[in-house]
C-alpha positions as CSV (number, residue, x, y, z in Angstrom):
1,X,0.0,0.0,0.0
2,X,1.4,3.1,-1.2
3,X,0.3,7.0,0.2
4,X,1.0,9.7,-2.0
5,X,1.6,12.9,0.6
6,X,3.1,16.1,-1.4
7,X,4.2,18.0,1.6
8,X,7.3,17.6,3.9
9,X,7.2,16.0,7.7
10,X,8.4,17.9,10.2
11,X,8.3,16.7,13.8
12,X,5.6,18.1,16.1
13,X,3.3,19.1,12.8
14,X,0.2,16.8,11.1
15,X,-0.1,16.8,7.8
16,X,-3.4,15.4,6.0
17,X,-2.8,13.2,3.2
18,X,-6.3,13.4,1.4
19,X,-5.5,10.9,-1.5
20,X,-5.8,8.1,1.0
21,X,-7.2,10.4,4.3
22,X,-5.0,9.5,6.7
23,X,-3.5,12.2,9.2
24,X,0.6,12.8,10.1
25,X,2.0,13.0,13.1
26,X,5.6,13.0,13.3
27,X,8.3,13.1,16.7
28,X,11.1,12.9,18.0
29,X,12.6,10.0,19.6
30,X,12.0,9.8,23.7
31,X,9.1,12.4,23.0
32,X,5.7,12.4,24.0
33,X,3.1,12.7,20.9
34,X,-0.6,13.6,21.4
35,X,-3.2,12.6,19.1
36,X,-6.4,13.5,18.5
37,X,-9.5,11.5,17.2
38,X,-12.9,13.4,16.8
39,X,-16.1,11.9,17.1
40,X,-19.6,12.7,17.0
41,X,-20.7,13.7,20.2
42,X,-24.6,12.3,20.0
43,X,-23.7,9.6,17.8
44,X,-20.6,7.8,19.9
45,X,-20.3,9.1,22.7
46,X,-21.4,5.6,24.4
47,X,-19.3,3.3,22.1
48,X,-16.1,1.9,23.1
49,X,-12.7,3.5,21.8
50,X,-10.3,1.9,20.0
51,X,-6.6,2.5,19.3
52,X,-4.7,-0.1,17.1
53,X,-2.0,-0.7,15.0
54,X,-2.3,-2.0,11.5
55,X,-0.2,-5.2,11.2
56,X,2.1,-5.9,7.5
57,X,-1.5,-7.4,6.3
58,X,-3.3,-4.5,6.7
59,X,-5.6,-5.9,10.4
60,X,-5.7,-3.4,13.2
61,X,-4.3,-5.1,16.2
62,X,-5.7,-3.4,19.8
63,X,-3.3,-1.5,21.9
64,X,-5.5,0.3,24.2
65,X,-9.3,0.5,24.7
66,X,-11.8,3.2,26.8
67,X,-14.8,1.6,27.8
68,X,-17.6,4.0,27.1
69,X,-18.4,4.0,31.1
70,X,-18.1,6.8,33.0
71,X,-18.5,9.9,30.2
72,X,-14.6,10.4,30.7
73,X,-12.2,7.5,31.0
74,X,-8.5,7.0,31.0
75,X,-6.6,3.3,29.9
76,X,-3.0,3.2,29.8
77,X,-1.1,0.1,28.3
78,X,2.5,0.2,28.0
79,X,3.7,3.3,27.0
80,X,0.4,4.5,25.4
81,X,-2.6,6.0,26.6
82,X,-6.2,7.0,25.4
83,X,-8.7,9.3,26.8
84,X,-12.4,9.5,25.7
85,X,-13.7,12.5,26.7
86,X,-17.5,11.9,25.9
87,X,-18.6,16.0,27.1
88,X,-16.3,17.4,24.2
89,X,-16.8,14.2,21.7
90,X,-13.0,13.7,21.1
91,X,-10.2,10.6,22.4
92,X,-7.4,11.7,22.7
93,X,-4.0,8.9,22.5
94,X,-0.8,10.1,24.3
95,X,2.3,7.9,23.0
96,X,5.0,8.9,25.8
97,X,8.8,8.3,25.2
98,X,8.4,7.5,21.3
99,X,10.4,4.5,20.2
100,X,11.0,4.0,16.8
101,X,8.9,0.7,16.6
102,X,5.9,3.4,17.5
103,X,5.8,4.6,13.7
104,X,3.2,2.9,11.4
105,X,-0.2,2.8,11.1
106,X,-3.3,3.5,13.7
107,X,-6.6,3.7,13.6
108,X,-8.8,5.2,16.1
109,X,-11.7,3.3,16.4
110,X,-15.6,2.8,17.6
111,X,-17.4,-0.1,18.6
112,X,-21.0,-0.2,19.6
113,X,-23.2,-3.5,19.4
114,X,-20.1,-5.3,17.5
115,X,-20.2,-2.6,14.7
116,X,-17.0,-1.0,14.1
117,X,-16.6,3.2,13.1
118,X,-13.2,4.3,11.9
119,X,-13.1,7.3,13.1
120,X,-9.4,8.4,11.8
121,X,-6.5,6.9,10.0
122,X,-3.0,8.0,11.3
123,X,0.5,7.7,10.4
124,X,2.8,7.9,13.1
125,X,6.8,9.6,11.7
126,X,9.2,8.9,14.1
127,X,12.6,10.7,13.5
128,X,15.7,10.0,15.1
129,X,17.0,13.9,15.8
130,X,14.6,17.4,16.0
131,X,15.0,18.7,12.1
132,X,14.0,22.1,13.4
133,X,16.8,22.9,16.1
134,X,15.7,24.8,18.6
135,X,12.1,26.4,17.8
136,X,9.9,27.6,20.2
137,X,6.1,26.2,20.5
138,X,4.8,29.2,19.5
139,X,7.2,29.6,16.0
140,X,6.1,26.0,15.4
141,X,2.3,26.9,15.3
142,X,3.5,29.8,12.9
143,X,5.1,27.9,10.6
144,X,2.3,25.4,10.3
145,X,-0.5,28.2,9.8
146,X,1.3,29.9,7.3
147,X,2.9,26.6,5.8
C-alpha cells in the first residue's frame, strides 16, 4: 500500500494526506506525541474507543481501549494512553517516550453493538533527531499556519 503525501514531515506538525485520508504525526525520539481523534458527540459518545495498530497485512491489532463508562475515561497500556472524553466528543491517545517501533499505522476506532466506526486513520513519523533545532512552541504553530 502506497500514500501519496506532497508536503514535507516535520516533527511536532500533522499533515493530512487526502489521497488516502490518513492524518501525520511525526516526533522525536523519547518524546511524547498527542493525538487527537474526533467523534460525534450524540452519535458515539457511548461506544467503546479503539486505538490499534495495523499489522504488515493491513488488520488493526488493539493496543489500548476506553470503555464508554463513565463519560470520561482513562486506559494506559505500555507506554500509550487513550482518553475518551465523551462532554467534548474527542479521544485523545498520548504515545510517551516514542520508540522507533511506535511509527506505522493506527486507527482510532468505535465499537457499539459489535459494529466498528473508523473514526481516523494515522500515520505515526518517528525521527531519530529534532530537524528544526531549537524552535519555540509558538514559532512552530506559525510555521504550520502559514505553511
Amino acid at each position: 500500500m502506497t500514500e501519496i503525501c506532497k508536503s514535507a514531515y516535520l516533527p511536532g506538525f500533522l499533515v493530512l494526506c487526502l489521497a488516502k485520508n490518513i492524518t501525520v504525526y511525526s516526533g522525536q525520539l523519547g518524546e511524547t506525541l498527542t493525538i487527537f481523534c474526533p467523534y460525534q458527540h450524540r452519535a458515539d459518545r457511548w461506544a467503546k474507543k479503539l486505538w490499534c495498530k495495523e499489522d504488515e497485512a493491513g488488520l488493526c491489532q488493539a493496543v489500548v481501549s476506553a470503555h464508554r463508562y463513565p463519560l470520561s475515561g482513562k486506559k494506559t497500556h505500555g507506554s500509550t494512553t487513550i482518553t475518551d472524553n465523551a462532554y467534548e466528543g474527542m479521544v485523545t491517545v498520548n504515545l510517551t517516550n516514542l520508540q522507533k517501533d511506535d511509527g506505522g499505522v493506527y486507527q482510532c476506532r468505535t465499537i457499539i453493538f459489535g459494529d466498528i466506526g473508523i473514526l481516523q486513520k494515522i500515520r505515526v513519523l518517528v525521527f531519530e533527531e529534532n530537524l528544526l533545532g531549537n524552535v519555540s512552541a509558538l514559532d512552530k504553530v506559525q510555521l504550520s499556519i502559514s505553511w
